[in-house]
C-alpha positions in Angstrom: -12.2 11.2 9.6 -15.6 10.7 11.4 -17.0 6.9 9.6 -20.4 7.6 8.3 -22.7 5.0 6.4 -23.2 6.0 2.6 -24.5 3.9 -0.1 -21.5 2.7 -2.5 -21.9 4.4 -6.0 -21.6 1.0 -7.8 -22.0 2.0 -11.4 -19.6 3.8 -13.4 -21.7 6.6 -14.8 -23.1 7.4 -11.0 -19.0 7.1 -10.0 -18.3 9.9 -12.8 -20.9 11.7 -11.9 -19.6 11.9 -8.2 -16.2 12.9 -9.7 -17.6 15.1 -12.2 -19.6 17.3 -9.3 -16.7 17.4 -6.6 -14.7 18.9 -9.4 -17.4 21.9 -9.5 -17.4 22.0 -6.3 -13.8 22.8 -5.7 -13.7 25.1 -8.6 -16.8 27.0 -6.7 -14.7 27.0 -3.5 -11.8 28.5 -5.7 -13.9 31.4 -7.1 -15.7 32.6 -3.6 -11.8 31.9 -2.4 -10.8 34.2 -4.3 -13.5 36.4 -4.3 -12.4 36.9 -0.6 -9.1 37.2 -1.2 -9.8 40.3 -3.8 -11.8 42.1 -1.3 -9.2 42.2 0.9 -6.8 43.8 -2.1 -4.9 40.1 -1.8 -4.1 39.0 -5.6 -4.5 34.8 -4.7 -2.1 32.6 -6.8 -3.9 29.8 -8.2 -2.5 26.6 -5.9 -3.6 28.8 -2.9 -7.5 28.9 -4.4 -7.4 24.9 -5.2 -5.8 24.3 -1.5 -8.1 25.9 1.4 -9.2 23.7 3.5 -12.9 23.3 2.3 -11.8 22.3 -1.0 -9.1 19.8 0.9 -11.9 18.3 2.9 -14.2 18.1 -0.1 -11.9 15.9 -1.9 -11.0 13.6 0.7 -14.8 13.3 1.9 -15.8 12.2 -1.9 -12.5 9.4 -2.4 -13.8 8.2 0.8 -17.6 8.0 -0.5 -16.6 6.2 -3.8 -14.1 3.7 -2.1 -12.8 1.7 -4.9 -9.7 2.4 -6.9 -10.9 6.2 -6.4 -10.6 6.2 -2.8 -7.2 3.8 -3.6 -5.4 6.1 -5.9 -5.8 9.0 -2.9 -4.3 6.3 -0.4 -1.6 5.8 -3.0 -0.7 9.3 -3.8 -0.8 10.3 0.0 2.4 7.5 0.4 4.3 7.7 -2.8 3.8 11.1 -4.0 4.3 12.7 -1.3 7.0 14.9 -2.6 4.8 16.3 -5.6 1.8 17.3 -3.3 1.6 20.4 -1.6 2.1 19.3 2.2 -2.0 20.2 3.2 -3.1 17.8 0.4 -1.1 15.4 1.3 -1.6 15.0 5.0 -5.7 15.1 4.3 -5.0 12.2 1.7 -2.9 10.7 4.4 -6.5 10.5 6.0 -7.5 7.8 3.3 -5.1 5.0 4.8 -7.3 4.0 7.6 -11.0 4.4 7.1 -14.0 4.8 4.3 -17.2 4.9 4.7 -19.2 1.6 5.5 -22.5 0.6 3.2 -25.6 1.4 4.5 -26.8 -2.5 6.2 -29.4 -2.6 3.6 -26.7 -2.3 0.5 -24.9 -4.9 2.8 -27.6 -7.6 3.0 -27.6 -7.1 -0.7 -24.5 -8.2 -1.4 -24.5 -11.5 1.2 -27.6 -12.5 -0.5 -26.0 -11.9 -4.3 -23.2 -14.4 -3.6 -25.0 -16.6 -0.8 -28.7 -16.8 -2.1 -31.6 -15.9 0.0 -31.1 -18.1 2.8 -27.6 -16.8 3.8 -27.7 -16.8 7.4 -28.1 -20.5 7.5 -24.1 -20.3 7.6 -23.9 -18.3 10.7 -25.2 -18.7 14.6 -24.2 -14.9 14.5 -23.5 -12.2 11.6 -22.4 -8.8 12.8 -23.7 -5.8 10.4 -21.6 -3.9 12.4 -18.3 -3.7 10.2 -15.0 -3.7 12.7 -13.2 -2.2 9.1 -13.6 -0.7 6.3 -11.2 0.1 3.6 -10.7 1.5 0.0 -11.8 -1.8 -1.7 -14.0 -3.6 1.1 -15.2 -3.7 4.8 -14.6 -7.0 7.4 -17.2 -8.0 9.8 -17.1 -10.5 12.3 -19.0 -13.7 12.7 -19.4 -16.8 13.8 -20.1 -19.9 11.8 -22.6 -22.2 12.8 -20.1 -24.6 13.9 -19.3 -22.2 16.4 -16.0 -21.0 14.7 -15.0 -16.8 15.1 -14.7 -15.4 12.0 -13.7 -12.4 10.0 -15.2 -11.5 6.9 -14.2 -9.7 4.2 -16.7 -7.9 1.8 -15.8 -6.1 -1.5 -18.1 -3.1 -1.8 -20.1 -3.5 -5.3 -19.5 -2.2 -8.2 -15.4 -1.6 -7.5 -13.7 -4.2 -9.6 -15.7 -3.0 -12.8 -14.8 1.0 -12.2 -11.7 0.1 -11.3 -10.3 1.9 -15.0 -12.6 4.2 -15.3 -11.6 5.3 -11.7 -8.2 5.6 -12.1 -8.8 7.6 -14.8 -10.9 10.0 -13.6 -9.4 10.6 -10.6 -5.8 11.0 -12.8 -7.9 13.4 -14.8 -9.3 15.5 -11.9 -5.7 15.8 -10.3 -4.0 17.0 -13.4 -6.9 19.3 -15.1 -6.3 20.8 -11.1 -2.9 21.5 -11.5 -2.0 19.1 -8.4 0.1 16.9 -10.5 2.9 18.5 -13.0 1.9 18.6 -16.4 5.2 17.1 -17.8 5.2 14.2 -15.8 3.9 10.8 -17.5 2.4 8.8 -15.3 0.2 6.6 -17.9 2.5 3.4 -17.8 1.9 3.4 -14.3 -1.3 4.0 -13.9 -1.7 1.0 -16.2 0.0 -1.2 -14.1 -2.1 0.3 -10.6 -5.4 -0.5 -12.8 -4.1 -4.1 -13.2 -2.7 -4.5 -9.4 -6.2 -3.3 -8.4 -7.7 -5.6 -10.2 -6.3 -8.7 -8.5 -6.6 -6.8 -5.1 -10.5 -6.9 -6.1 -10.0 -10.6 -6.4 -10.8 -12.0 -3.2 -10.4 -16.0 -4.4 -7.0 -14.3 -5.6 -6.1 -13.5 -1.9 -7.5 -16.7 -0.8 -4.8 -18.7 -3.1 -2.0 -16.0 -1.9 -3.0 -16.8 2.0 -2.6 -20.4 1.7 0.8 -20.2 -0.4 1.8 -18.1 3.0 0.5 -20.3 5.2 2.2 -23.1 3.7 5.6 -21.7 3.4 5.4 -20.4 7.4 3.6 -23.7 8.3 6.9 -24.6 10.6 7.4 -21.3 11.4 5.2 -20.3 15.2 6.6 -16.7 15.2 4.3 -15.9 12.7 0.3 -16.2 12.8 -2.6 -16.3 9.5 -5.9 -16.9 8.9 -7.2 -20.0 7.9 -9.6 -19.3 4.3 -12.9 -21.0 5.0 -12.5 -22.2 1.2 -16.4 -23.2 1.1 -18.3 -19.2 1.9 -15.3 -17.8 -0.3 -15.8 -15.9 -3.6 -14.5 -13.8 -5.7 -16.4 -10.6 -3.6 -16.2 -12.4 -0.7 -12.8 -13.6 1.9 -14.0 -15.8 4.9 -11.3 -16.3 7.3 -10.4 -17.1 10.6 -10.8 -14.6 13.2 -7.2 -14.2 14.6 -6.8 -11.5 17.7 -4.2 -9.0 18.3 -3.1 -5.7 19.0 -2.5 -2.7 16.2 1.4 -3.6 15.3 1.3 0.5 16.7 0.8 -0.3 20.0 4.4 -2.3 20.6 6.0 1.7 20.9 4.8 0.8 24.6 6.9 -2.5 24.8 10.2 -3.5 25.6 13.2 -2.1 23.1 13.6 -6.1 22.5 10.1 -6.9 21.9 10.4 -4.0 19.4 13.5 -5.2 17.9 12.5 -8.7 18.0 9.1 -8.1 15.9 11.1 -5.8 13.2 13.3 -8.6 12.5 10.8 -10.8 11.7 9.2 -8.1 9.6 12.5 -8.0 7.8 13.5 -11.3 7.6 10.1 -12.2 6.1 10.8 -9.5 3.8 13.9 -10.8 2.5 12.2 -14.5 2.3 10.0 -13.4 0.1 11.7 -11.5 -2.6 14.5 -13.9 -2.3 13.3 -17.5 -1.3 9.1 -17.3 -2.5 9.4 -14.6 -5.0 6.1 -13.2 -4.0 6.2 -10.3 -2.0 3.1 -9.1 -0.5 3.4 -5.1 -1.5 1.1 -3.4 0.7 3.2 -1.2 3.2 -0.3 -0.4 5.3 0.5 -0.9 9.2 -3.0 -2.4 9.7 -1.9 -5.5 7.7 0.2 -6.5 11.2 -1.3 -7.7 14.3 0.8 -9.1 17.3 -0.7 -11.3 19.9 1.4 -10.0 23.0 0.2 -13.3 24.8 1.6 -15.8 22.5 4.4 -13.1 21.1 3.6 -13.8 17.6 2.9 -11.7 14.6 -0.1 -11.9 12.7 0.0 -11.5 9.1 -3.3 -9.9 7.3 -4.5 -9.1 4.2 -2.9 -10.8 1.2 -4.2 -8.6 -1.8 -1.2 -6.7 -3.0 0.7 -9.5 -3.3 3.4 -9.7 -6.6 5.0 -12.3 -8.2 8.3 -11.9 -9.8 10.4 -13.6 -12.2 14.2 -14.8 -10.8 15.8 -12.3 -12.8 14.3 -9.7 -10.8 15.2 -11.5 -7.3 18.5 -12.2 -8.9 18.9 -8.3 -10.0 18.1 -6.9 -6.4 21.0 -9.7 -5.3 23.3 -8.4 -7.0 22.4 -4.7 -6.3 22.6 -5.2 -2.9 25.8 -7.1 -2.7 27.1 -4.6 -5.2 25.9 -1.7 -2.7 27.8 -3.6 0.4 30.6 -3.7 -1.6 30.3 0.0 -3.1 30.9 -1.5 -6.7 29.0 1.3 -8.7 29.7 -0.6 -12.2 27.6 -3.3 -10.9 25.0 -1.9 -8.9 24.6 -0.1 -12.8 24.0 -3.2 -14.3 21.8 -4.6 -11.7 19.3 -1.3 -12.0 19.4 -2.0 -15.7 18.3 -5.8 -15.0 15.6 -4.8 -12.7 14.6 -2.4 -15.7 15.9 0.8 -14.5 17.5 3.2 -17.3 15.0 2.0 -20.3 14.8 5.6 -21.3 17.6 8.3 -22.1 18.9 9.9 -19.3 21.9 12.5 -18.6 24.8 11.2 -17.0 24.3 13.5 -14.0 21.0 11.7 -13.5 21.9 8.1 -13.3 24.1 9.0 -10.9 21.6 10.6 -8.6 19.5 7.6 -9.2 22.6 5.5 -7.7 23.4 7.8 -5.1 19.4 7.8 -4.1 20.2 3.7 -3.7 23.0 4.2 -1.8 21.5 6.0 0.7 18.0 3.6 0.9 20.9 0.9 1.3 22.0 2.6 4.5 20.7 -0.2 6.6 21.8 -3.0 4.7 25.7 -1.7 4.8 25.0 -0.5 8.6 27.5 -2.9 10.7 25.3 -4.2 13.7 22.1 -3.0 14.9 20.9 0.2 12.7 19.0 2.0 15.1 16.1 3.5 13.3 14.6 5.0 15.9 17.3 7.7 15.8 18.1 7.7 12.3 16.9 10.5 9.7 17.1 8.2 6.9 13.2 9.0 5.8 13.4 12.5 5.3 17.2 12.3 3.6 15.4 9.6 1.3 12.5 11.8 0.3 14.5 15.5 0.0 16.9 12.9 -2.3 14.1 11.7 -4.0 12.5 15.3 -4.6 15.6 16.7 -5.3 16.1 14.1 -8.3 12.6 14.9 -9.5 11.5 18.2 -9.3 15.3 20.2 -9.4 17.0 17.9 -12.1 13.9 17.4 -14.2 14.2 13.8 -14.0 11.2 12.3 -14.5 11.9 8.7 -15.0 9.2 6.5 -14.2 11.2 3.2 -12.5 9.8 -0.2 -13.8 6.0 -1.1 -11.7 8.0 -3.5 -10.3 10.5 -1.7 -8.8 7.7 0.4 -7.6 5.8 -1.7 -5.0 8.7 -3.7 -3.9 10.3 0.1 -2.9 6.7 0.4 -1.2 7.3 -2.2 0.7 11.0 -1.7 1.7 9.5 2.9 2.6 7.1 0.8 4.6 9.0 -1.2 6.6 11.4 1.5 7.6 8.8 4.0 8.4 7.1 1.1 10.7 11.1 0.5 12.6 11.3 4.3 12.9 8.3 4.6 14.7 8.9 1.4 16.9 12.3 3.1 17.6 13.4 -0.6 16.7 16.7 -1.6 16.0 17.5 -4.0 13.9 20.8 -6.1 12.4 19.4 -5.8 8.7 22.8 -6.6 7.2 23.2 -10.1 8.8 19.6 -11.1 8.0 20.8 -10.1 4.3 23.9 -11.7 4.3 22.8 -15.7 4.0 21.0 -14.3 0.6 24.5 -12.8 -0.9 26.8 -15.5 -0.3 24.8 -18.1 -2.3 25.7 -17.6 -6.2 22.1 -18.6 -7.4 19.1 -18.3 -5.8 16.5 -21.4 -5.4 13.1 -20.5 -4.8 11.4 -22.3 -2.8 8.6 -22.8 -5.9 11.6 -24.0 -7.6 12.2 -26.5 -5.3 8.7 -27.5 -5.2 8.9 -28.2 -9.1 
C-alpha cells in the first residue's frame, strides 16, 4: 500500500461521515458491478458484488485514512478472523498490518506544539517530520535531543483515543449491514473488551509504565534489548524513547538455522516468563514489535501497548492445561478451560470436545519431544481448517473469554513468526521448569 500524507479525521462526526460515504461507495460499486454482470446475461450473487476489487481497495484505502481503532479493527479481523472472511478481503486487510497513512507535517507540528507549547523544538538539536512509521494508532519519528541523544518518537494521531467507541462500532456496523460478517454470530462482548484494550493502547504514559516493568524484569538479562522512556517529553499522546537499531526480525530467514533457532527460543521463553513468572503478557503478535541487532546478537523488544495483565488463576489455569495436555488427561484439561472461563455458555457435548481436540492440536509443540521443527510443520493451516471447521460446520459460535483471546494471539503469532524463520525450537523443555513447580510465584508476588 503506497504511504500517502492525509490529514487525520480527528472528530467523531467527520470519522462517521468517512464511514458513512465509503459505505455508498461500495454499494455504488456493487450496483454498476452488477449492472455489468447483467449485461453479460451473468445473474451475480450478492458476496461477488460486495467483493471486486474496487470495492476491496476502497475499504482498505478508507481504514487506512481514519487510522484509529477503525484502521485497528481491519488489522484485527485480517489476523483473527480470518476464517470468516472471504480470502480477497482478507488478504487486502492483511495490507493494514504494516502501514497507514502519515499526517500531513502541518497537522503534525500541531500536535508537538499541543503537548509541548510553542517553543517545542527547544528539546531537540534535530526533529525529523519525516515519519520512519506509521501505524493504526500513531506514527514514530526520529530525533535527537539536544543533549545529543538518538531518539524515537512516538506520536498518537489526534482525535483516536476519543473515537475509539464510536469506531468500533461503526466499523462493526458497516461489516455486518455488508453481509461480511454472519448475522448469527455475537460479537458484542468482544468488541467491548477491543474498545477497552484500545483504549490503554491509546495511552502512551500506559506504555511508558509497561516498558519500564520490562526493562526491570530483563535488566540482568543482555539477550534481550529496550528502549529507555525519556520520562520528562512523555505524555499521554506522546512516547519518547531511545532510539535502539536493528534489523526487521524478517530478515534472520537469511541467517544461520542456529541464529534462527536461538532467537525463537528467546521469543518463547520470554513468552512463557510472562504469562507464568510477570503475569503480563505483551499481546500484540505484529512482527514489527522485534528487532535483532545481528552485531551484538540481541533482540530488541518494541512497542509495549497491548500489554495484559492477568490474575494467578488465569496463569495457574493455562498451568494446568498444559500439563494436563502433556499428559493427555482430558478431565483436567476440562477443568482448566472452565478456569480460564471457557464453557460459560451451553454447549453440545460434541462441541466441547472439538474445543479440546482444537487444544490439543495448538499443544502440538509443547508435547513435541525435542526440537519441533516448524519450518516443516503444517500446524497453521490444521489449526485454522480446525478452527473453521468448529465454527462455521458445527455452528459453534462460542465467543472464548477476552482473555483467552489475545493471549491465543500471541501464542498464532509466535508460531507463524518460527514457521517463517524455519526455526526449530525445544518448546517442551522451556515449558517444563513452569509444570513441575505446584504453585506459581510471580515475580510481582515476590516483589510484595
Amino acid at each position: 500500500m503506497t504511504q500517502n500524507n492525509s490529514k487525520v479525521p480527528a472528530h467523531r462526526l467527520s470519522r462517521f461521515g468517512n464511514l458513512a460515504s465509503l459505505a455508498g461507495r461500495v454499494a455504488g460499486g456493487m450496483l454498476a458491478e452488477g449492472a455489468r454482470q447483467l449485461a453479460k446475461g451473468q445473474l451475480p450473487a450478492k458476496k461477488d458484488l460486495l467483493l471486486t476489487p474496487a470495492n476491496i481497495q476502497r475499504v482498505a484505502d478508507q481504514l487506512a485514512h481514519l487510522r484509529g481503532a477503525a484502521m485497528k479493527i481491519g488489522q484485527l479481523l485480517s489476523m483473527d478472523a480470518g476464517e470468516l472472511l472471504p480470502p480477497a478481503l482478507a488478504e487486502i486487510l492483511a495490507r493494514l498490518r504494516a502501514n497507514a497513512n502519515p499526517m500531513p507535517a502541518k497537522q503534525l507540528a500541531q500536535v508537538l506544539q499541543r503537548e509541548w507549547g510553542d517553543n517545542w523544538q527547544r528539546h531537540f538539536v534535530d526533529f525529523t517530520f519525516v515519519p520512519m512509521a506509521a501505524a493504526s494508532i500513531g506514527q514514530v519519528h526520529q530525533a535527537y535531543h539536544d543533549n545529543g541523544k538518538c531518539l524515537a518518537v512516538k506520536i498518537q494521531y489526534p482525535g483516536v483515543r476519543q473515537s475509539i467507541d464510536s469506531d468500533v462500532d461503526n466499523v462493526a456496523a458497516l461489516l455486518r449491514i455488508s453481509g461480511l460478517l454472519p448475522k448469527e454470530v455475537n460479537y458484542q462482548g468482544l468488541l467491548e473488551e477491543a474498545k477497552i484494550q484500545l483504549k490503554h493502547e491509546a495511552d502512551y504514559l500506559l506504555e511508558a509504565r509497561h516498558l519500564n516493568q520490562y526493562r526491570q524484569y530483563l535488566i540482568h538479562n543482555t539477550d534481550y534489548r529496550l528502549p529507555e522512556v525519556l520520562t520528562e517529553l512523555t505524555t499521554q499522546n506522546i512516547l519518547v524513547m531511545s532510539y535502539v537499531e536493528g534489523s526487521h526480525i524478517e530478515s534472520l530467514v537469511h541467517a544461520s538455522q542456529a541464529e534462527r533457532d536461538r532467537v525463537m527460543t528467546l521469543l518463547f521463553s520470554l513468552f512463557f516468563r510472562e504469562l507464568f513468572e510477570y503475569r503480563l503478557v505483551q499481546t500484540d503478535p505484529n512482527f514489527a514489535n522485534y528487532l535483532y541487532d545481528h552485531t551484538r546478537q540481541q533482540l530488541v523488544l518494541l512497542d509495549f501497548g497491548a500489554c495484559r495483565e492477568y490474575p494467578a488463576s488465569f496463569s495457574q489455569g493455562y498451568q494446568q492445561l498444559f500439563n494436563a495436555a502433556l499428559h493427555d488427561n482430558q478431565a483436567s484439561m476440562v477443568q482448566a478451560l472452565t478456569q480460564i472461563g471457557f464453557f460459560s455458555q451451553q454447549i453440545l457435548p460434541e462441541q466441547k470436545q472439538a474445543v479440546l481436540n482444537l487444544v490439543k492440536l495448538a499443544c502440538e509443540p509443547l508435547k513435541h519431544a525435542g526440537a519441533f521443527d516448524f519450518g516443516v510443520s503444517d500446524l497453521a493451516i490444521r489449526l485454522r481448517e480446525a478452527g473453521t471447521a468448529l465454527s462455521m460446520q458445527q455452528n459453534y459460535w462460542h465467543t472464548p473469554p477476552a482473555d483467552a483471546i489475545f493471549l491465543h494471539r500471541k501464542i498464532a503469532g509466535l508460531y507463524l513468526l518460527a514457521a517463517r524463520l524455519k526455526a526449530r525450537v525445544n518448546v517442551c523443555i522451556l515449558l517444563t521448569p513452569y509444570l513441575d513447580s505446584p504453585t506459581l510465584l510471580s515475580v510481582a508476588d515476590a516483589q510484595l
